[in-house]
C-alpha positions in Angstrom: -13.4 -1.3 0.8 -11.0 -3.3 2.5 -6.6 -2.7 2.3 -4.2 -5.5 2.9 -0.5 -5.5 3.4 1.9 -8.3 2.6 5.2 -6.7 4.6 8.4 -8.6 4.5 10.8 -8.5 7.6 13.5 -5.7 8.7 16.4 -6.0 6.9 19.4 -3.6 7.4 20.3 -1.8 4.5 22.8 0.8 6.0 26.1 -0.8 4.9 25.3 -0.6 1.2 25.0 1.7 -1.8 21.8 0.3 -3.3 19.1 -1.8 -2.8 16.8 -3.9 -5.6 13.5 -5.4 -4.9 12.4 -7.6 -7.3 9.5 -10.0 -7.6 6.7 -11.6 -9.7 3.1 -10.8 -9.3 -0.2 -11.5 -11.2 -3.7 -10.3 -10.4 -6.1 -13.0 -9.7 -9.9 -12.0 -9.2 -9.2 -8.9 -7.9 -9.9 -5.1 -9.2 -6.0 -4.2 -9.6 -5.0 -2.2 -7.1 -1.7 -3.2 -6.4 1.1 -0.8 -5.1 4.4 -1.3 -3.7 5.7 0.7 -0.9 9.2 1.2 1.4 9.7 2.0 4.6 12.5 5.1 5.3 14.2 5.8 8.0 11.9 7.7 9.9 9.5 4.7 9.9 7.4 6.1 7.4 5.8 4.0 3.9 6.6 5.7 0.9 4.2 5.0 -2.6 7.4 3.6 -4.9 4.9 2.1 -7.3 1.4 1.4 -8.7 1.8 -1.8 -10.2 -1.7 -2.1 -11.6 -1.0 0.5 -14.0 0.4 -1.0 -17.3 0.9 2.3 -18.7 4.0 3.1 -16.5 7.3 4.0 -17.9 9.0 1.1 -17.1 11.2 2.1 -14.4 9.9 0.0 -11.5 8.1 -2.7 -13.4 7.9 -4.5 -17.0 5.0 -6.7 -17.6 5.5 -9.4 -19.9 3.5 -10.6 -22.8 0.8 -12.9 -22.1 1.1 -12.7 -18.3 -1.0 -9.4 -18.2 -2.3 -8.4 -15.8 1.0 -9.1 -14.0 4.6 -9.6 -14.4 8.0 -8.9 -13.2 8.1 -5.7 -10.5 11.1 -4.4 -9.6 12.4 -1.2 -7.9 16.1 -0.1 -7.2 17.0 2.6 -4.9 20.1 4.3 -3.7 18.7 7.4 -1.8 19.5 7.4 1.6 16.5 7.5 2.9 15.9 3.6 2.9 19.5 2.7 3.5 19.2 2.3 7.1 19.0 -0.6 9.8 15.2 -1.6 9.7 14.2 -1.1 6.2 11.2 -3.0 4.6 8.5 -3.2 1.9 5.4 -3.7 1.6 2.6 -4.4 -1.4 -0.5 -3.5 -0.7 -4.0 -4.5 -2.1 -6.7 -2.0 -2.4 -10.2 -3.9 -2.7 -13.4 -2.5 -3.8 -16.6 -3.4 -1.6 -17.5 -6.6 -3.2 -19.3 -10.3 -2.6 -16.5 -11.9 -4.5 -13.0 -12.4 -3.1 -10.0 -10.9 -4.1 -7.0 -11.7 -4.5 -3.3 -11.5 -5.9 -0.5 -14.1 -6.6 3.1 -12.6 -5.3 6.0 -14.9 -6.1 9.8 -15.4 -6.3 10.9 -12.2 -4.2 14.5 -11.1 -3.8 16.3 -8.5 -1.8 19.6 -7.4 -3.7 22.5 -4.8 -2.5 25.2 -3.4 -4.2 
C-alpha cells in the first residue's frame, strides 16, 4: 500500500472571508482513492473530501457526465480555521499493493478568496 501527496504551496489566507479550491481530476489506472485535504492553523491536515466517492451530496465535488470517474472538485470554506498565513491543500492518493501503476490526472487548479 503506498500514499502520495500532491501539496500546493503556502498561501496566506488571513485577510479574507472565504476561500474556494477548485480543480479538475480524473482517475487513470488507479483503484480510486482520492481525497482532498487542508491544512489549519495549527499545522494540522483536515479530510475535506473523498473524491472517489460518486455518491456524495454534492457539496465539494460534481462529476460530470461522461468524465466518470472524475470531474470538477471543488471545496469553499469560511471557518477560521484555514484562514490564516500558511494555509495549503493537499490531494492524496491511496494505492492498493499492486504490479500495475497508478495513477491520477489533476488539472486546471485555482485558489479563489472572497
Amino acid at each position: 500500500v503506498g500514499v502520495g501527496y500532491l501539496t500546493s504551496p503556502g498561501m496566506d489566507t488571513s485577510g479574507v472571508s472565504s476561500i474556494t479550491v477548485d480543480f479538475w481530476w480524473q482517475f487513470g489506472d488507479m483503484d480510486k482513492n482520492l481525497g482532498l485535504e487542508f491544512k489549519d492553523a495549527s499545522g494540522s491536515w483536515v479530510h475535506i473530501a473523498d473524491l472517489s466517492n460518486k455518491d456524495d451530496d454534492g457539496t465539494w465535488f460534481q462529476s460530470t457526465g461522461s468524465t466518470w470517474p472524475g470531474g470538477n472538485a471543488w471545496a469553499t470554506t469560511s471557518a477560521g480555521e484555514f484562514l490564516h498565513s500558511d494555509f495549503q491543500f493537499r490531494i492524496v492518493a491511496n494505492t492498493p499493493d499492486s504490479a500495475k501503476p497508478q495513477y491520477a490526472c489533476i488539472d486546471d487548479v485555482e485558489v479563489t478568496s472572497s
